[in-house]
C-alpha positions as CSV (number, residue, x, y, z in Angstrom):
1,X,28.3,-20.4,14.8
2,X,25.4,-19.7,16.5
3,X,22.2,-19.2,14.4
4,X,21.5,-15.4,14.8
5,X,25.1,-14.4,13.6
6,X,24.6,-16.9,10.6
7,X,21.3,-15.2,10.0
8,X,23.1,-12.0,10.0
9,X,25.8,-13.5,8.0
10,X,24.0,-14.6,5.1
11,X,22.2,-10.9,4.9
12,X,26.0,-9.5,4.8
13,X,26.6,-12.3,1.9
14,X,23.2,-10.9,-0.3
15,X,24.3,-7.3,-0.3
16,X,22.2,-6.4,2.6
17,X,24.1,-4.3,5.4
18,X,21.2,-2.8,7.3
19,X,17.7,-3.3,8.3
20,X,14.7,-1.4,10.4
21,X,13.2,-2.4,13.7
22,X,11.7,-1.3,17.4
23,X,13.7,-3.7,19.5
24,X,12.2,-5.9,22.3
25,X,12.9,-9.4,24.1
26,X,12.5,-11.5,21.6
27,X,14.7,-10.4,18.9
28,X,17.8,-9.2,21.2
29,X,19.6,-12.1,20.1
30,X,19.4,-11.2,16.3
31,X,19.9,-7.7,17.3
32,X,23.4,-8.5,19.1
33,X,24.5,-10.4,16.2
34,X,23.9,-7.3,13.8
35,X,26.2,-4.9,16.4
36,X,29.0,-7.6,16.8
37,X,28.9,-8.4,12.7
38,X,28.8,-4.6,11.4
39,X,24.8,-5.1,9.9
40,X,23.2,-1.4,10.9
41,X,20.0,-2.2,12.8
42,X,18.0,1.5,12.4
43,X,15.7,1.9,15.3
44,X,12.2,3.8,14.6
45,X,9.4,4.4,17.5
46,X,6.7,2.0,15.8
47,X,7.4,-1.4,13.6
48,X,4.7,0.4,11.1
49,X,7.6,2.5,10.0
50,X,9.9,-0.1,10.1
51,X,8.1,-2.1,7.6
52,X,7.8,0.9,5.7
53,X,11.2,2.0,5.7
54,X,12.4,-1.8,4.4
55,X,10.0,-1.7,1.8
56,X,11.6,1.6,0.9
57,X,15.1,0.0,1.2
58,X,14.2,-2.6,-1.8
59,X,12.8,-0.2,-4.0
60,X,15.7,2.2,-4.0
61,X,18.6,-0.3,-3.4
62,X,16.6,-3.2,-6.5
63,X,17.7,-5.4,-3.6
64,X,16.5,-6.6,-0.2
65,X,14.8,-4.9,2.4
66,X,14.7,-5.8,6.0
67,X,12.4,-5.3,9.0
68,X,12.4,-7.0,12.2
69,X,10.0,-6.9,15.5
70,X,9.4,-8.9,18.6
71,X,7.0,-10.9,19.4
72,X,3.1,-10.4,20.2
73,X,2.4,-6.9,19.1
74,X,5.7,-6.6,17.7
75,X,5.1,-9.0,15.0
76,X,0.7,-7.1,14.7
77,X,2.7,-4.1,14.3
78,X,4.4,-5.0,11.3
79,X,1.6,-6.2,9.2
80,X,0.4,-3.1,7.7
81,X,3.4,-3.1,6.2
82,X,3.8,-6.2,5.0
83,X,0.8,-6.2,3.1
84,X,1.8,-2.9,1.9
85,X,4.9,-4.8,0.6
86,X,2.6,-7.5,-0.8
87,X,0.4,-5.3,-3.1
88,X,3.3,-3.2,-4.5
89,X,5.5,-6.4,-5.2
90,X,8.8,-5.4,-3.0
91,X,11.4,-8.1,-1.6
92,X,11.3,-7.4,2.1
93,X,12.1,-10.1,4.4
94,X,10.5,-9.6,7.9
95,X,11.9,-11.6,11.1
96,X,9.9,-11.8,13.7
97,X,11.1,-13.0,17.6
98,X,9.5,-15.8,18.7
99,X,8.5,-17.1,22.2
100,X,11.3,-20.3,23.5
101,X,10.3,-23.7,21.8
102,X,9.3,-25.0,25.0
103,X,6.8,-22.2,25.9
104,X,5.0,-22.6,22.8
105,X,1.2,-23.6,22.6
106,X,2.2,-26.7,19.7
107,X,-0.8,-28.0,20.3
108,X,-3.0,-25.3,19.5
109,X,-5.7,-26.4,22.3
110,X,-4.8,-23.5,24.6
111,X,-5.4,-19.3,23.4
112,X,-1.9,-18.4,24.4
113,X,1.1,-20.3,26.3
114,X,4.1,-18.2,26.2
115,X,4.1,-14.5,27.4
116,X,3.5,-12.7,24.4
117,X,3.4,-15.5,21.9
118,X,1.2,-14.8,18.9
119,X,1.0,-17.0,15.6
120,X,1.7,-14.6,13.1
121,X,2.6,-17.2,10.9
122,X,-0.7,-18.1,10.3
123,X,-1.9,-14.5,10.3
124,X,0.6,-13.5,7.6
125,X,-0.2,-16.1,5.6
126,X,-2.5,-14.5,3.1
127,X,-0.1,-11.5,2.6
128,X,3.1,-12.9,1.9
129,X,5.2,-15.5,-0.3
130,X,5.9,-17.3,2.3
131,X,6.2,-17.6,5.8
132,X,7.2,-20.4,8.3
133,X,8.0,-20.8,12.0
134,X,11.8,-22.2,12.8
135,X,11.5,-24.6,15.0
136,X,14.3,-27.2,14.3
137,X,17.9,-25.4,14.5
138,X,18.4,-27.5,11.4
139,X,16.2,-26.4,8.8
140,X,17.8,-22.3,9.4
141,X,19.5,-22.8,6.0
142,X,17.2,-23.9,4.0
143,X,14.3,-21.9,5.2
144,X,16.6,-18.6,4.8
145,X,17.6,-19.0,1.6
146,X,14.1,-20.5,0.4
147,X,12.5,-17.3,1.7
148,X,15.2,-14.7,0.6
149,X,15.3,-16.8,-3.3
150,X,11.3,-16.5,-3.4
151,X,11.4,-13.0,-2.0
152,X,13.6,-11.8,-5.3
153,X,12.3,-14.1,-8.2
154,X,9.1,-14.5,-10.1
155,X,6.5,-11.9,-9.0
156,X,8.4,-10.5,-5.8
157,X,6.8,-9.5,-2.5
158,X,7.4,-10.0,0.9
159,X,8.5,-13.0,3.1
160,X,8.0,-13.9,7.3
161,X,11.1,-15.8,9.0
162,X,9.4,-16.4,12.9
163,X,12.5,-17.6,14.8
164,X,12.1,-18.5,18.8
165,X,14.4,-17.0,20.8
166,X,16.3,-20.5,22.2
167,X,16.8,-21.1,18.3
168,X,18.5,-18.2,17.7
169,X,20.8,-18.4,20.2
170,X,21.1,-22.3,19.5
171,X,24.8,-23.3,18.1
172,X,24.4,-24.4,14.1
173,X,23.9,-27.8,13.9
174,X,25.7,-30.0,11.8
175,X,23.3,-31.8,9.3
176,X,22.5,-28.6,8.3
177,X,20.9,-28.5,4.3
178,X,20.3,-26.0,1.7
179,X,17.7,-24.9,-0.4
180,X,20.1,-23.5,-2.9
181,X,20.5,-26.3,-5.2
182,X,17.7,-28.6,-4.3
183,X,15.2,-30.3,-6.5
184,X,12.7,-27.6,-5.0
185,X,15.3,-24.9,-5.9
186,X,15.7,-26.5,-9.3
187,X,11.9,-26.6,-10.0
188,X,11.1,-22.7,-9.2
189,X,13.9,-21.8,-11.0
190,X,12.2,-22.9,-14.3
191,X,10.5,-20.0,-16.6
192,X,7.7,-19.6,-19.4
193,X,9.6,-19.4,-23.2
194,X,8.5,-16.5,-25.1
195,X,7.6,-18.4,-28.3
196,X,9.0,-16.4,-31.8
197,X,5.5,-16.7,-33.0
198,X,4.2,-15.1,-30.3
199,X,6.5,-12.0,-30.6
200,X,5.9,-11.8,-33.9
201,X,2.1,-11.5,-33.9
202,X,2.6,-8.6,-31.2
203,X,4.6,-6.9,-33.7
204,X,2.3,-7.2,-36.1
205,X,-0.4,-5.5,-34.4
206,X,2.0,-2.9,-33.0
207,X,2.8,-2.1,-36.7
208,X,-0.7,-2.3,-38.2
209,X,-2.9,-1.0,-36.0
210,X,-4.9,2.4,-36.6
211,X,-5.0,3.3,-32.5
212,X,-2.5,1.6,-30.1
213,X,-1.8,2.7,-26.7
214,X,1.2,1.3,-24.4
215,X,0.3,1.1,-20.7
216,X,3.3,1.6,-18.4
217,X,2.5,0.1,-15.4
218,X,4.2,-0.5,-11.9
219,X,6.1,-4.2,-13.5
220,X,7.9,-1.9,-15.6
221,X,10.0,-0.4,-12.9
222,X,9.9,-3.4,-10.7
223,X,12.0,-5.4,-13.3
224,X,14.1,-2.6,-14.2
225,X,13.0,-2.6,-17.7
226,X,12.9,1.1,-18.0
227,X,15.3,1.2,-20.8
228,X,13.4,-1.2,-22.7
229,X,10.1,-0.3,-22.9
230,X,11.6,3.2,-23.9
231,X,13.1,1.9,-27.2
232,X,10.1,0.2,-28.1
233,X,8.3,3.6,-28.1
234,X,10.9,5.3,-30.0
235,X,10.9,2.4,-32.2
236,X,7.1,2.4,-32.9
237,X,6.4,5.4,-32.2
238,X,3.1,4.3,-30.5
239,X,1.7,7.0,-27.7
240,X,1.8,5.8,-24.2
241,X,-0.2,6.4,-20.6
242,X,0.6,5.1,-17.2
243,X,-1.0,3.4,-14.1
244,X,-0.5,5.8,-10.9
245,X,2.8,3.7,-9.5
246,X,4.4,3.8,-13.3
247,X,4.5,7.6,-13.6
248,X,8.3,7.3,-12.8
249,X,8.7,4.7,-15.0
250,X,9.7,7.4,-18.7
251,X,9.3,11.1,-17.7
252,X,5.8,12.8,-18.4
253,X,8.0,15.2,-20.4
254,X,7.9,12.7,-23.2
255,X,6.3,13.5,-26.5
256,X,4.5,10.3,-26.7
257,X,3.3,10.2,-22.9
258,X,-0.5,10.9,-22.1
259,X,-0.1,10.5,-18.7
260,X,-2.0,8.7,-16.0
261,X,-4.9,7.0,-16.2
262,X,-8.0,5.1,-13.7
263,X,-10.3,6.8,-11.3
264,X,-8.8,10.1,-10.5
265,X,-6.6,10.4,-13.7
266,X,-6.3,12.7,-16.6
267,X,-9.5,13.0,-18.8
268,X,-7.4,12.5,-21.9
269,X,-5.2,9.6,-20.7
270,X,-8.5,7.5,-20.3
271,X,-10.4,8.9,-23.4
272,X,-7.0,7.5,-24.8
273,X,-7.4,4.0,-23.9
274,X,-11.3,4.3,-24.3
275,X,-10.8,5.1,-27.9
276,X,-8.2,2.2,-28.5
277,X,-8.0,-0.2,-31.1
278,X,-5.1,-2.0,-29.5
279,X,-3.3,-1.9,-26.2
280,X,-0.1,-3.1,-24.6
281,X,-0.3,-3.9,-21.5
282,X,3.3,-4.1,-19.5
283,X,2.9,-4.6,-16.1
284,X,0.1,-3.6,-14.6
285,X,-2.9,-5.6,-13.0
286,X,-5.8,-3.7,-14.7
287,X,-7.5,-3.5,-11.1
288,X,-10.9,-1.6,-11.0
289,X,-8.9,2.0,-10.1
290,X,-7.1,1.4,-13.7
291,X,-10.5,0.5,-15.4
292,X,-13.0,1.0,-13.8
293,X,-16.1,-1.4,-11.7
294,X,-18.0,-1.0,-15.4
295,X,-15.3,-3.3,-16.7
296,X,-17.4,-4.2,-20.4
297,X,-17.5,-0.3,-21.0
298,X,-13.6,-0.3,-20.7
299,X,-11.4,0.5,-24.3
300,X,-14.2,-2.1,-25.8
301,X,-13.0,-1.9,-29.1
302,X,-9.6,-2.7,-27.9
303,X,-7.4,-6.2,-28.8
304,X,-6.2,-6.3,-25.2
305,X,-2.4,-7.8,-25.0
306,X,-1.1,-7.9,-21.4
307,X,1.8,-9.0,-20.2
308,X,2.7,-10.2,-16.6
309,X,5.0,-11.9,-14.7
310,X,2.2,-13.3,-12.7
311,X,0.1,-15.2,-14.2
312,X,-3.0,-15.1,-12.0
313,X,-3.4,-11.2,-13.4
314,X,-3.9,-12.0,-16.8
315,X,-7.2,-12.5,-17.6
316,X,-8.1,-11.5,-14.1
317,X,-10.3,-8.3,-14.9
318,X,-10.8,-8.2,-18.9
319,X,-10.8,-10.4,-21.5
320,X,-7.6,-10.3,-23.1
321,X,-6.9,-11.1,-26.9
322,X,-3.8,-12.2,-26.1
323,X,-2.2,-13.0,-22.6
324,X,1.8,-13.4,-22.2
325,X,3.5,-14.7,-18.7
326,X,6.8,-12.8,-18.6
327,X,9.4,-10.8,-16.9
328,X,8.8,-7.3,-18.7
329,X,12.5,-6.8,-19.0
330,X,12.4,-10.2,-20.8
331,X,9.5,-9.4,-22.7
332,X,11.2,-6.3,-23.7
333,X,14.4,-7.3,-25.3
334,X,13.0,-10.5,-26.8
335,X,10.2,-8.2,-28.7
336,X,12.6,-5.6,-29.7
337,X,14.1,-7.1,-32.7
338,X,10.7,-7.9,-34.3
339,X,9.9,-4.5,-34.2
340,X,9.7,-1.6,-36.6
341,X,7.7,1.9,-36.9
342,X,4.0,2.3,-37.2
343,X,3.4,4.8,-39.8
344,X,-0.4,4.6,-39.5
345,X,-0.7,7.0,-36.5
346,X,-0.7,10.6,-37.6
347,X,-4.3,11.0,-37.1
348,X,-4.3,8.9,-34.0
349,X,-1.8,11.3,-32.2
350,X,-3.2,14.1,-33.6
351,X,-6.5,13.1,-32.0
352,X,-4.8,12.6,-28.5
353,X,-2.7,15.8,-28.8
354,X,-6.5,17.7,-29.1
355,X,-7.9,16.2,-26.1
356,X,-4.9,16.8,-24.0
357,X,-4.6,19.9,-24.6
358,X,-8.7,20.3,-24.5
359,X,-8.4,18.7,-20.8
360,X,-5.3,20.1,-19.4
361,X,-7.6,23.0,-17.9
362,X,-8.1,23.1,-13.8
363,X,-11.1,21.4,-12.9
364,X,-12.3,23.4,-10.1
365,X,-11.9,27.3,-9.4
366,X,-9.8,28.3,-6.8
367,X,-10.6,31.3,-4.4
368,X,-8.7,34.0,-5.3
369,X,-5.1,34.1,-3.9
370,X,-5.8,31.1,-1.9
371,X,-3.6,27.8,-3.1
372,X,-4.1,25.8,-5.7
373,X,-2.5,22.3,-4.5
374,X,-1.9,21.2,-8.4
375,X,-0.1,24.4,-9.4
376,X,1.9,24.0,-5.8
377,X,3.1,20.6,-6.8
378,X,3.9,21.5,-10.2
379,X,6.2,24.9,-9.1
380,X,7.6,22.6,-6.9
381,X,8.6,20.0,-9.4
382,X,10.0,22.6,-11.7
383,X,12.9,23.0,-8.6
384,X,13.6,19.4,-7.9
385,X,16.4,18.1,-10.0
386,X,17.5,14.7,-12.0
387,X,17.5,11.7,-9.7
388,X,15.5,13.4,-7.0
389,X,13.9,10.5,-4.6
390,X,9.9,11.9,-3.5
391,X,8.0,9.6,-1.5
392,X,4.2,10.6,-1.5
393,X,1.5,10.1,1.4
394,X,-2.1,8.2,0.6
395,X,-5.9,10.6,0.1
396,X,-6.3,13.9,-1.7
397,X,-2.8,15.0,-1.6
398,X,-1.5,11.7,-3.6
399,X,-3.6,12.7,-6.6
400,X,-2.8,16.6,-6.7
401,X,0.9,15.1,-6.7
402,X,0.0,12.8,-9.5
403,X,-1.5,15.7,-11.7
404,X,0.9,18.3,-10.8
405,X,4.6,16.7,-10.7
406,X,6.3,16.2,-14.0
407,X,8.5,13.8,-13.8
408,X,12.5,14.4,-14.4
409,X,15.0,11.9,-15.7
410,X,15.8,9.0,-12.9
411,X,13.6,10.6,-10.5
412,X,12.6,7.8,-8.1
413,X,8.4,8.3,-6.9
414,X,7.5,6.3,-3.8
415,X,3.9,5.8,-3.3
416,X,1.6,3.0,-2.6
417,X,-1.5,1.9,-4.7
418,X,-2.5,-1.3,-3.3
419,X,-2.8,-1.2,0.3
420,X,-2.8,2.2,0.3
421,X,-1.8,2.8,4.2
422,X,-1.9,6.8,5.4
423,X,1.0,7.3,7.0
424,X,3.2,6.0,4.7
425,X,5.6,8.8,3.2
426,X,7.6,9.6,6.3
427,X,8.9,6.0,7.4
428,X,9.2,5.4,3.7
429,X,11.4,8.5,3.3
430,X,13.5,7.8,6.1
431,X,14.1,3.9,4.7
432,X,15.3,5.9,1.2
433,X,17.2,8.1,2.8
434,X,19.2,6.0,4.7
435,X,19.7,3.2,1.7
436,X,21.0,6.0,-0.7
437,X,24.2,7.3,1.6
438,X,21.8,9.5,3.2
439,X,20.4,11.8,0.4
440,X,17.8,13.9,0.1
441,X,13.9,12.8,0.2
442,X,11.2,15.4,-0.6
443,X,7.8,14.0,1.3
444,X,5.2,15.1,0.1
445,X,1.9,14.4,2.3
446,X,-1.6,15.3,3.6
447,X,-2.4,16.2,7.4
448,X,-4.3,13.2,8.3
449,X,-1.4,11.0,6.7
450,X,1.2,12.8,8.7
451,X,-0.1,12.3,11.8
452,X,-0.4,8.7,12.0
453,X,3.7,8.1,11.9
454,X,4.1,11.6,13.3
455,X,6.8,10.0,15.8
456,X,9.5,9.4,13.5
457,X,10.4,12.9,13.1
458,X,12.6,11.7,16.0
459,X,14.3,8.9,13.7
460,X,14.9,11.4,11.6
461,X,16.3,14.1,13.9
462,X,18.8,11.6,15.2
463,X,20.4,10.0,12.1
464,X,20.5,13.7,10.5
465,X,18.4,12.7,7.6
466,X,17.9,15.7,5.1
467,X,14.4,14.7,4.9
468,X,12.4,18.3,3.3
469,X,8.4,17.8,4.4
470,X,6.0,19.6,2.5
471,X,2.5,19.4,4.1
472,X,-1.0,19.8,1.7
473,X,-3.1,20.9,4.8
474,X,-6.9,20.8,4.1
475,X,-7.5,20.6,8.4
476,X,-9.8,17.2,6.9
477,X,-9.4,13.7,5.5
478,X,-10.7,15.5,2.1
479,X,-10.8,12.2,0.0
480,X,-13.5,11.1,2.3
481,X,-14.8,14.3,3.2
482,X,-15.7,14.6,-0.6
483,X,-17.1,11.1,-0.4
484,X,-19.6,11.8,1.7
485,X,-20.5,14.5,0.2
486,X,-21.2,13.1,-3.3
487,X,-23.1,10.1,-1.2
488,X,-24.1,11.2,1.9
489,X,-25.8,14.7,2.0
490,X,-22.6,16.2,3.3
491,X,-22.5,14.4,6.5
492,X,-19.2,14.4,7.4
493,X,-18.7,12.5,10.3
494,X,-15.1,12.0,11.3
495,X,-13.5,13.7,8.8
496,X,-13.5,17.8,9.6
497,X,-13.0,19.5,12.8
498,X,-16.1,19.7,15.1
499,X,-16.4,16.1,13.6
500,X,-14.0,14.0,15.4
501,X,-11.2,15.3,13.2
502,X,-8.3,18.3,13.0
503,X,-4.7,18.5,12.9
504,X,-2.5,20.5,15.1
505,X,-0.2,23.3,14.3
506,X,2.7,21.5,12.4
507,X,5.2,24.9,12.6
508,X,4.7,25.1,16.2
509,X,4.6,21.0,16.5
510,X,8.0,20.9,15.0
511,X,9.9,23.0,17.1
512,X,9.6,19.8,19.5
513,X,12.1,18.3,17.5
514,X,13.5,20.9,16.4
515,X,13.2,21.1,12.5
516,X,13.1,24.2,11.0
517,X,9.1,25.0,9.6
518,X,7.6,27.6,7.5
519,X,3.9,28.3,6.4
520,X,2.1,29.7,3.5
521,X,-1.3,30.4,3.5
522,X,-1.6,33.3,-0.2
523,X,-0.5,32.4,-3.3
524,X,1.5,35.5,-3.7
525,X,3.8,34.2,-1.1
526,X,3.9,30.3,-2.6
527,X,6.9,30.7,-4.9
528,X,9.3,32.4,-1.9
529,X,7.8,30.1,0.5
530,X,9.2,26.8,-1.8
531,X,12.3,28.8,-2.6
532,X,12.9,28.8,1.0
533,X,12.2,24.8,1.2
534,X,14.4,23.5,-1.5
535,X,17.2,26.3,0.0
536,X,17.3,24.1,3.3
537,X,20.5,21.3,3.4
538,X,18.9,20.1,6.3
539,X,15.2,18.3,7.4
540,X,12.5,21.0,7.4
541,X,8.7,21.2,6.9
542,X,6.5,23.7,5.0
543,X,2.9,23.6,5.8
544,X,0.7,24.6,2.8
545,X,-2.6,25.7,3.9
546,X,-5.5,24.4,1.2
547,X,-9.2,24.9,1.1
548,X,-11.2,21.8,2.6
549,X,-13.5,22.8,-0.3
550,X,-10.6,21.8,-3.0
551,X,-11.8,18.2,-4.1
552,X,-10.0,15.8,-6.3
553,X,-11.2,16.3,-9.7
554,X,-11.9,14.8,-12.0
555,X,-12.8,11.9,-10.6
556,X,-14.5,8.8,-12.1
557,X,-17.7,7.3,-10.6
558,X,-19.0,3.5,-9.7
559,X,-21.7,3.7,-11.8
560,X,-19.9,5.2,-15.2
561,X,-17.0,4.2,-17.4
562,X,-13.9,5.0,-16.2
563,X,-13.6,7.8,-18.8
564,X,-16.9,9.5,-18.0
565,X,-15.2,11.4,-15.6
566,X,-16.8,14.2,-12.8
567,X,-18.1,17.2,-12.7
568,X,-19.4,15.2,-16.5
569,X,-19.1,17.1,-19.6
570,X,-22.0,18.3,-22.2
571,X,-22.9,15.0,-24.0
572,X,-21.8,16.5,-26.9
573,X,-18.3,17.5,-26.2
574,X,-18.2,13.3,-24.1
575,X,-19.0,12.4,-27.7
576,X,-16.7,14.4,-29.6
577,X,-14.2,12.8,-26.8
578,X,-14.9,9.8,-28.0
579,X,-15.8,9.7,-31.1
580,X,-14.2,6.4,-31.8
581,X,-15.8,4.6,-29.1
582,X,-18.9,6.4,-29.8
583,X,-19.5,5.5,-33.8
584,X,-18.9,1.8,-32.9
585,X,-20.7,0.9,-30.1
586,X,-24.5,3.1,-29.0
587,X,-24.6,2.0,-26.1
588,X,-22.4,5.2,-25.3
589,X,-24.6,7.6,-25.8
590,X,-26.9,6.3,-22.9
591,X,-27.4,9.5,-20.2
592,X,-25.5,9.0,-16.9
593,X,-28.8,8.3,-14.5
594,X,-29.3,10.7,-11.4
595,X,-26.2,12.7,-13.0
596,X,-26.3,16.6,-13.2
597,X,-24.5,17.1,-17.0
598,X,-21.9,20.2,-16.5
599,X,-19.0,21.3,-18.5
């Protein structure tokens, strides 16, 4: 058997029947494997989107995704994407084609050899599990099923395979070994015991404390542990918020949900955890976007318990009372039976249920009849259905999605936190689409992020996808344009037309490729103009035209808490919003400096 077909052979084995890639020299071997064997190679115009649409592939298929380019700019191509992978913690294993053995600059004293040849083993070192160069027909094996096993387990993320091109058409050879069973395989597949002690001292503090909050993040939907961490709010009863990626994790609808939290959350979400005696941590990394750069004025009355598959996060950003390395799903079901109903709480929620519903107000006024981007998202959201897949670009329009779409039961929210690449919600929706039996993927996206993977309207065109594009158009990068604003006099270079940015007419761009597009521009004709959108069976786009005056607020800033959120409110309503945090600790009550206080 020659290598590339038992490449393709072993994918078939793992449950993984198609993959994502912009062929060229260097992988045509691999690529005539996948024909001959039945593996569906998708082809996209840029190997950005194919590393997009694989990482797509593992998050709606809880398996593998796969992305392949050639070598040279192939294999730069695909890095974006990779470390996009590598910060949301998908299983994505990326092949890259590889110059012949023979052509290869081994010994490093030379800038290139081969035509093409690039070591982007080396450059993806940093932003994957692993990555290695084939070079001995004889290791294939081991090296496939080392990177596929370390891909899946522990804290997952992607994984590099750079294969020559004389070694994948190379026939096996005989004293081939596996990883799969080794002593190495052995060792990794060792895990951290949840001591009983342990879990019972979480319960404890879940029953007794006065002000416990649960935060949901991204882990909890990465180890499928939904399910879980539900019953252990219904069982305790304690109120719960989210990070930004674990809004789909238990639907916003809930009664004990307070939504999301960090820099441009809810107001009462991160009063919530600022007023905290105790909080749960599942799953999420507690990066500066969660709490904020003034890390000692975060929740600092708080017993801190996080929990984490990886351990290099715990501990990382706070100090934590109590730190636990474990799979969430684990962590889950081991806790469960320890637990029991805090019956301390009554004031607690009733507490949060004022300040939601004190901060639930639109933080900025709208012209009249023009669009308010929230509201669209949330009339939109009322029409999506159960199970819906939405996959949502990066800037302003990924935070009026986060505070306007409530989320249904199984909905499936693709978005990206870590890298945070523009350009992103296309490719990704086209990956979904195409690992869920073609269904439907609602994009929703801004005009700068649209443009950078404009080109695979084409994939989409050609495999049929009903993919429905909704477009919050601002004409500006408004994230940054409100940036430089707050910081730099309003000098907004790059980032508004007649400064080196605009966006051209998406209704007219479309009928290029021909996809049916609408506009709407009044918000008397918003309701008929989404009716129209969620009416189509087929790909379509509706432009929604939004003031570049329509910031993202509120909004925290560097120099506050995270809860001391802009425009800033009256000092006396900020205390009455945290009046717990307030009695206890005086240095609270310090003025913001070079702040204007507004309500």
């Amino acid at each position: 058997m020659k290598v590339s077909d038992y490449i393709i052979k072993y994918l078939l084995s793992q449950g993984v029947n198609h993959g994502f890639f912009l062929n060229g020299g260097m992988v045509t071997p691999i690529a005539d494997s996948c024909r001959r064997m039945g593996f569906t190679l998708y082809t996209v115009h840029h190997e950005q989107a194919a590393s997009f649409a694989a990482e797509a592939q593992a998050a709606v298929t809880n398996n593998l995704g796969f992305a392949m380019g050639t070598s040279g700019p192939g294999a730069t191509n695909l890095i974006t994407g990779i470390a996009s992978a590598y910060f949301a913690s998908y299983p994505v294993l990326f092949i890259t084609g590889q110059v012949n053995t023979g052509e290869a600059n081994t010994n490093k004293r030379r800038r290139q050899a081969g035509f093409q040849e690039l070591d982007i083993v080396t450059i993806v070192s940093s932003i994957t599990k692993y990555s290695k160069l084939i070079n001995k027909v004889e290791t294939i094996c081991y090296e496939l099923e080392k990177a596929i096993f370390l891909a899946r387990n522990g804290r997952m993320g992607p994984v590099l395979l750079d294969i020559p091109i004389d070694i994948q058409q190379s026939e096996m050879d005989k004293n081939i070994y596996h990883f799969l069973g080794s002593k190495e395989h052995s060792e990794l597949l060792k895990k951290p015991k949840i001591e009983d002690s342990i879990l019972i001292k979480i319960a404890k503090e879940l029953k007794e404390s006065n002000r416990p909050v649960i935060l949901i993040g991204h882990g909890v939907k990465l180890s499928n542990a939904e399910k879980e961490v539900l019953r252990i709010i219904d069982v305790t009863q304690i109120p719960f918020v989210t990070s930004l990626l674990g809004t789909d994790s238990i639907p916003n609808s809930h009664p004990s949900c307070f939504d999301f939290i960090g820099t441009y959350g809810r107001r009462y979400s991160n009063f919530a955890l600022a007023n905290a005696d105790l909080i749960l941590v599942l799953g999420a990394r507690l990066d500066t976007r969660q709490i904020g750069v003034q890390s000692k004025m975060f929740a600092p009355l708080a017993k801190i318990i996080h929990v984490d598959i990886d351990e290099s996060e715990l501990g990382a950003s706070l100090n934590e009372w109590l730190s636990v390395n474990a799979d969430i799903k684990e962590f889950a079901d081991a806790l469960l039976p320890y637990l029991s109903k805090n019956n301390n709480l009554r004031e607690w929620i009733e507490f949060l249920t004022f300040l939601k519903s004190r901060y639930s107000y639109n933080e900025q006024n709208v012209p009249k009849n023009a669009i308010d981007p929230i509201y669209a998202i949330r009339l939109l959201s009322e029409k999506y259905y159960d199970g819906a897949i939405i996959t949502v670009d990066v800037g302003a329009n990924q935070m009026w999605f986060a505070h306007g779409w409530k989320v249904k039961n199984k909905q499936t929210i693709l978005t990206n936190g870590g890298m945070a690449p523009m350009g992103y919600s296309l490719p990704a929706a086209i990956g979904a689409s195409l690992s869920a039996n073609k269904q439907e993927v609602l994009v929703v996206t801004g005009d700068g992020g649209l443009q950078i993977n404009i080109q695979e309207f084409q994939t989409v065109v050609r495999n049929n996808l009903p993919i429905k594009i909704v477009v919050l158009n601002n004409n500006a990068l408004g994230m940054i344009k409100q940036f430089q604003t707050e910081n730099f006099e309003g000098r907004l270079i790059g980032t508004v037309p007649d400064e080196g940015y605009d966006a051209p007419n998406f209704v007219r761009q479309e009928t290029a490729y021909e996809i049916p597009a609408n506009y709407v521009e009044s918000a008397d004709e918003l309701d008929n103009a989404l009716n129209w959108l969620v009416a189509k069976k087929t790909a379509c786009l509706l432009d929604i035209k939004i003031s570049s005056d329509y910031f993202t607020y509120p909004k925290s800033r560097f120099t506050l808490p995270v809860h001391d959120m802009l425009p800033l409110l009256d000092r006396e309503e900020f205390y009455l919003a945290t009046k717990y945090f307030t009695k206890s600790n005086p240095l609270n009550r310090l003025e913001p400096k070079n702040s204007k206080v507004v309500r």
